[in-house]
C-alpha positions as CSV (number, residue, x, y, z in Angstrom):
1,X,0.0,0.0,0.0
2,X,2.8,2.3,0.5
3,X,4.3,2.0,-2.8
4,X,0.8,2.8,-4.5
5,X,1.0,5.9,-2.4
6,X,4.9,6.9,-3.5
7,X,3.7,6.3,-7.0
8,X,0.5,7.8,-7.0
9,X,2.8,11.3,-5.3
10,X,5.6,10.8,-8.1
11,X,3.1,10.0,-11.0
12,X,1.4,13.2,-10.2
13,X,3.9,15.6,-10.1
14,X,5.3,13.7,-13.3
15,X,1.9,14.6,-15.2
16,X,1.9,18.3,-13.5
17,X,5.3,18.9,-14.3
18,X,4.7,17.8,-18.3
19,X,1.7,19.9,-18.1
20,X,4.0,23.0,-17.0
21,X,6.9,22.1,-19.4
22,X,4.3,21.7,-22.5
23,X,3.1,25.7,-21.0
24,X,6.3,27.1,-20.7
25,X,7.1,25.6,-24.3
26,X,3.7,27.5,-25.7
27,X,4.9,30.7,-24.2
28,X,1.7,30.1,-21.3
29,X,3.1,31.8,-17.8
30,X,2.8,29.2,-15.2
31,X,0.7,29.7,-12.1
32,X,2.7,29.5,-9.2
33,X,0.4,27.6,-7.3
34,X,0.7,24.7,-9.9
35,X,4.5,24.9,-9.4
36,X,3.9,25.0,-5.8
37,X,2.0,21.8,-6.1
38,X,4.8,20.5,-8.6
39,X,7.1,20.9,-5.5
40,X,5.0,19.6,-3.0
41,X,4.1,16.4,-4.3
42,X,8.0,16.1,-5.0
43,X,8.9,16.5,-1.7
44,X,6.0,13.9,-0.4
45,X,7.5,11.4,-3.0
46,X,10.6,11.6,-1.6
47,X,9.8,11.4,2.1
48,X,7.4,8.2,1.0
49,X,10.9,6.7,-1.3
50,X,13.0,7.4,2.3
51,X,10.5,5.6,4.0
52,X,10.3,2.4,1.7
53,X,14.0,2.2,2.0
54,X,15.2,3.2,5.3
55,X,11.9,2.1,7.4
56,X,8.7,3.7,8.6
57,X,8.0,4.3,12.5
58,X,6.3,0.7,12.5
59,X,9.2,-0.9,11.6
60,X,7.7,-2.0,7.9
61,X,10.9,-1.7,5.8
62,X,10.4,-2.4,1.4
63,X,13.9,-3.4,0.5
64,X,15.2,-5.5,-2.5
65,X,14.3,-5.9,-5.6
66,X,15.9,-6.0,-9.1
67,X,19.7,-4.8,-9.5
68,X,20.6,-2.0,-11.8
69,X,23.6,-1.9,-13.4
70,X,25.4,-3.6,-10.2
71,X,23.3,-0.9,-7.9
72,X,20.3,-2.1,-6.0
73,X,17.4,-0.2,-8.2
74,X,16.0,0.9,-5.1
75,X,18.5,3.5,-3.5
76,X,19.4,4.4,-7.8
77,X,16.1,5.6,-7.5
78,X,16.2,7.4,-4.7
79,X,19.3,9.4,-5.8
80,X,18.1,9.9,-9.1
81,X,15.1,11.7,-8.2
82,X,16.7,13.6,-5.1
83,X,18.7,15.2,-8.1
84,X,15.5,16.2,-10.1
85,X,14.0,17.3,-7.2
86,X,17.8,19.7,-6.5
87,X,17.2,20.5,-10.0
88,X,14.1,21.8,-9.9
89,X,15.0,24.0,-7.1
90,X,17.8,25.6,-9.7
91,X,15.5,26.4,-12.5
92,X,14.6,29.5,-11.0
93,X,17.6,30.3,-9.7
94,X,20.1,30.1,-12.6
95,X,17.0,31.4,-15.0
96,X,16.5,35.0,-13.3
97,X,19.9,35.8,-13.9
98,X,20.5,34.0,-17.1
99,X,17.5,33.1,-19.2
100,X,19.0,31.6,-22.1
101,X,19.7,28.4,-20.2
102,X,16.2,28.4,-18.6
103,X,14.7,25.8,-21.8
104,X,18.3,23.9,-21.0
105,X,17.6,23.7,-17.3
106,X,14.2,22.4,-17.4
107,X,14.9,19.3,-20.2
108,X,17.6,18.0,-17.7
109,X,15.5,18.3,-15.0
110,X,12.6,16.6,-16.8
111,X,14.6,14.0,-18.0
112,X,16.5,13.2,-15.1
113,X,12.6,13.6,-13.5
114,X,11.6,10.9,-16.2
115,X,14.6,8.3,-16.0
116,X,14.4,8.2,-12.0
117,X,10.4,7.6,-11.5
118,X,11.3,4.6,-14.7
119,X,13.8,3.1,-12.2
120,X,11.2,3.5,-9.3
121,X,8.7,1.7,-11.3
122,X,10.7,-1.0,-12.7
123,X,12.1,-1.2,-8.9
124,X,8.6,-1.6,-7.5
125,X,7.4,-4.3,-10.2
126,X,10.4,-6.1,-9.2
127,X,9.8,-6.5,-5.7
């Protein structure tokens, strides 16, 4: 039940975030509640990932699962969208100053974003 809820948080703000990204290409100004909530259901996601790996309260702990690449899938997954979420954060922050390299900034967000909620899936049919 846990993992449908990890899921549910990271497939979310995946289809929220493609909803901004296809905005921002169409020249659309994002609300900033909707990038609020694009953050928000990041952040859940990743305290629900840190709990299937390191342990809930309860002692209910979801380890294994498949290996990636000589890496447990789990903890790649983990990482991998830590970084999106870090590179989120830095959108804004390198694009006020410089906003040539916003359009740059936000495809290797989404696709780091992309590749790391693949490895959580693939990890969670594993297990």
């Amino acid at each position: 039940m846990a993992m449908l809820v990890v899921v549910l948080l990271f497939g979310t703000a995946v289809m929220l975030g493609g909803y901004m990204a296809w905005q921002y290409w169409m020249g659309v100004r994002v609300a900033k509640a909707m990038s609020a909530a694009h953050l928000l259901l990041g952040a859940a996601g990743l305290e629900g990932i840190a709990l299937l790996l390191r342990g809930a309260p309860d002692g209910t702990k979801y380890g294994g699962g498949g290996m990636l690449f000589g890496f447990e899938a789990g903890p790649v997954a983990g990482v991998g969208l830590a970084a999106a979420f870090i590179t989120g954060l830095l959108v804004p922050l390198i694009a006020k100053p410089k906003p040539e390299t916003a359009g740059k900034m936000i495809v290797a967000h989404a696709t780091l974003a992309t590749l790391a909620f693949c490895v959580l899936i693939w990890w969670l049919m594993r297990r």
